[in-house]
N, C-alpha and C positions, 0 to 999 in steps of 0.2 A: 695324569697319565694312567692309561687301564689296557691291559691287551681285549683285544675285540675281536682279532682276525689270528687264529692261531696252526701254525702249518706241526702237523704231525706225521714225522718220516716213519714208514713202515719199513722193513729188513727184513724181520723173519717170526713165523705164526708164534713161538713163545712169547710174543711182544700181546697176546690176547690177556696178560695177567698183568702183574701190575702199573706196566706201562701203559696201556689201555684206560688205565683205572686213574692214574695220573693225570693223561691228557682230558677225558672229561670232567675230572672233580675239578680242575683248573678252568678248564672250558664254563663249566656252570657258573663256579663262583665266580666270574668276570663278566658273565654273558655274552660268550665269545662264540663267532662261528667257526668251524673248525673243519681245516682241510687234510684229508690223512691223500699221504705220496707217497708212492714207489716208483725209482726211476729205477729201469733195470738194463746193464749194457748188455750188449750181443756184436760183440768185436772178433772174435776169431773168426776164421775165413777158412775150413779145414780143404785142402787141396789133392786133387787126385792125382798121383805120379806113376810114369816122370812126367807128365803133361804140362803138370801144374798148372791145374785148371780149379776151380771154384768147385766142390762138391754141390751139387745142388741137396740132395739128400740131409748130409750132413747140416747144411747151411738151416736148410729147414726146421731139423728136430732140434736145433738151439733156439731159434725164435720159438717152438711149440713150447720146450721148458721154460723159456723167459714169460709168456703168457701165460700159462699153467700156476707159476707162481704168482704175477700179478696179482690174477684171478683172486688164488686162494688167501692173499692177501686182503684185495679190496673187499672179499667178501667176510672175513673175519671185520675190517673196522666198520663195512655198511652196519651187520645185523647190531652189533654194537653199539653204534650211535643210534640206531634206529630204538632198539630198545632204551637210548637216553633219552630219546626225545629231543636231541639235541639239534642246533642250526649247523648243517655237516655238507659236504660235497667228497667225492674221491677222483683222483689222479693217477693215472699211470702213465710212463711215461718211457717206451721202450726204442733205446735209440744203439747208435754202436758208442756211444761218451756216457752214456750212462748219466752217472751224477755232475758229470761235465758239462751238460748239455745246455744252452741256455735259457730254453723254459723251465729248465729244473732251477736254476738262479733266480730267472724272472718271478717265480711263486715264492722261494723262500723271501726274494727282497720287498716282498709285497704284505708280508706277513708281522704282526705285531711281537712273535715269538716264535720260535722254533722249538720246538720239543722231538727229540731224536735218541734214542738208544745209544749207552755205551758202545763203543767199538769191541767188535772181538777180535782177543788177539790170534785169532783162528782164519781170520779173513785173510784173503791172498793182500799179498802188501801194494800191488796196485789199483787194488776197489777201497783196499783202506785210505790210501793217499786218495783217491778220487772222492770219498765219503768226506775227508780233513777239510780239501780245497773246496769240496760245496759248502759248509758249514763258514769257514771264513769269509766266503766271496759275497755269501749271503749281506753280510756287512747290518746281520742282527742278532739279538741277543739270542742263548742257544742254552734250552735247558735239556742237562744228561741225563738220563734214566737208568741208574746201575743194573745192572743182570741180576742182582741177588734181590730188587725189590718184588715185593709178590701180590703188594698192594698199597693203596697209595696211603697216606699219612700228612693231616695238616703242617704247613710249614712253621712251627712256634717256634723255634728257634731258629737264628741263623748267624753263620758266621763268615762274615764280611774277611777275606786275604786281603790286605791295603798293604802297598808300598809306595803309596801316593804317584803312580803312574798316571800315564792316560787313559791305558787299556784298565785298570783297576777303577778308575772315576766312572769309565763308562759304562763295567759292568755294573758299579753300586746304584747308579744313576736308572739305567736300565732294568734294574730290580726293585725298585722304588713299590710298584702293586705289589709285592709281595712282604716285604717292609712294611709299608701299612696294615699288612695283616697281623704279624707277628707279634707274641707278645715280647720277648728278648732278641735284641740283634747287637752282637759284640764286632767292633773295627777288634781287628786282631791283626799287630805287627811284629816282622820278626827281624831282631838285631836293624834295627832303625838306624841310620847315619843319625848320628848330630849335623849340624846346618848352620848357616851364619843365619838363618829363618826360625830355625829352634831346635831345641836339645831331642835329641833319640828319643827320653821320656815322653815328647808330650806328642809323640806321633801318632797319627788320624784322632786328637781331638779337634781337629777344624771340621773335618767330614761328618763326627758325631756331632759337634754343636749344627752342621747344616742341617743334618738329618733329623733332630731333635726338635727342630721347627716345623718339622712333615708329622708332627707328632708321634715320632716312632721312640719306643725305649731301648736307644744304644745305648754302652759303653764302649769305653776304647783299652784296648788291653796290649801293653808290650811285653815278648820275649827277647832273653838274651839268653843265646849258646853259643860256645864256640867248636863245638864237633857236632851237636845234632842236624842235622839239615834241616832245613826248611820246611819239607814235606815230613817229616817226624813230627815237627813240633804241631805243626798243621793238623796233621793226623790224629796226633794223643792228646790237643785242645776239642776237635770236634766230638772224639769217642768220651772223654771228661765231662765235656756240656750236653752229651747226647744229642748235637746236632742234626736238624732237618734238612738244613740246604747250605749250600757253600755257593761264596758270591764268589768271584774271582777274573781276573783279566788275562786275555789270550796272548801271546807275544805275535807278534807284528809280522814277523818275517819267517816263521818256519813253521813247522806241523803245529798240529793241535795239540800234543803232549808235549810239547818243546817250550813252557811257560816262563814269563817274566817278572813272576814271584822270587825273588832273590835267591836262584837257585835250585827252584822248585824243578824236578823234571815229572817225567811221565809218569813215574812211583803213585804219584797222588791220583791221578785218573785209572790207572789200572786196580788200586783195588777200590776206589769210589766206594767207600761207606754210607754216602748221601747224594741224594739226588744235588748236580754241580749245575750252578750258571755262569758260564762264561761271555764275555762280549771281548772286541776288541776296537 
């Protein structure tokens, strides 16, 4: 398994640093062609009253801003790749559903990984839910790019979130090319059940021994607290091991911050220390 075809969502020009720098250092080392996207909605309809009639005017100067940005968008990832030298194409893709849209699904499900920016918690909260439900529906792995990165940084370490879910197998599974690269990858579990299958102690050593045969060097490592959460202990194991990238599985049924790490909530994505892959 290798990505080859990798979809990189654009949002906004600060994405020229080290997101930018991300999606091609990843691009190269895989020999991946790489599509950068912007879908941008244009859904208000402002109305002339009391007619209440469709402003044509108004109507207008939103689609000019919604092209405007595109533009300066797809012109920031062309010169970019162009100066990689990389195998690239751009997309825009300006509808009134925006990330809704179904050609905006149809590229991300066609893509061997997604690479997309942190959410801000600055976006209206229905371009954010619209940005969630594209990422999920994609129904592929989804690498985050924090806001504080400024430039990229090989992955050597990483740490695998296991609660022996399904959405956790498929992120590990799904990060396997990058696994292969790394030199340390820790299974990191936290407050594990015991099981008539095995004791709390010996959780995610099955996934390390699977992985071990992909020649990758895990460990599996358990935590027990009874007041810290989930996303603490998470947190002060990756800043501990200086962590590159956090593996981690999406919950099924709600937003993107709404995770099925034993309690994990959105804490852990909002201050994103490390570039995060999630699948579900």
């Amino acid at each position: 398994m290798t990505y080859k075809t990798i979809l990189s969502v654009m949002e906004s020009p600060t994405q020229a640093g080290g997101f930018l720098d991300y999606t091609f250092d990843i691009a190269r080392s895989f020999n991946a062609h790489v599509i950068g996207l912007h879908a941008e909605s244009v859904n208000a309809t402002p109305i002339i009253a009391p007619m209440e009639i469709p402003d044509p005017v108004s109507v207008q100067a939103l689609q000019d801003a919604a092209e405007k940005r595109s533009e300066e968008l797809g012109d920031l990832f062309n010169k970019r790749a162009a100066r990689e030298d990389a195998s690239y194409e751009w997309r825009k893709i300006i509808s009134s559903v925006g990330f809704a849209g179904a050609s905006v699904v149809d590229s991300a499900r066609c893509a061997d990984l997604i690479i997309a920016p942190q959410a801000s918690p600055d976006a209206p909260s229905d371009a954010r839910s619209d940005f969630e439900s594209f990422l999920f529906e994609s129904g592929r792995p989804v690498l985050l790019i924090p806001h504080v990165a400024k430039t990229a940084k090989p992955f050597k370490k990483v740490l695998i979130a296991w609660n022996g879910s399904r959405e956790a197998a498929r992120a590990t599974f799904d990060a396997l090319p990058f696994l292969k690269q790394a030199s340390d990858v820790e299974i990191f579990s936290v407050n594990p059940p015991d099981t008539n299958a095995q004791s709390s102690e010996m959780s995610g050593a099955e996934i390390a021994a699977t992985l071990a045969r992909h020649g990758i060097n895990v460990t599996a490592v358990c935590a027990h607290a009874d007041r810290a959460s989930a996303a603490t202990l998470i947190e002060n194991r990756m800043s501990d091991s200086s962590i590159d990238l956090l593996v981690m599985g999406a919950y099924t049924h709600s937003r993107l911050w709404e995770l099925l790490f034993g309690g994990v909530t959105r804490t852990l994505l909002e201050s994103m220390t490390a570039v995060t892959l999630m699948a579900r």
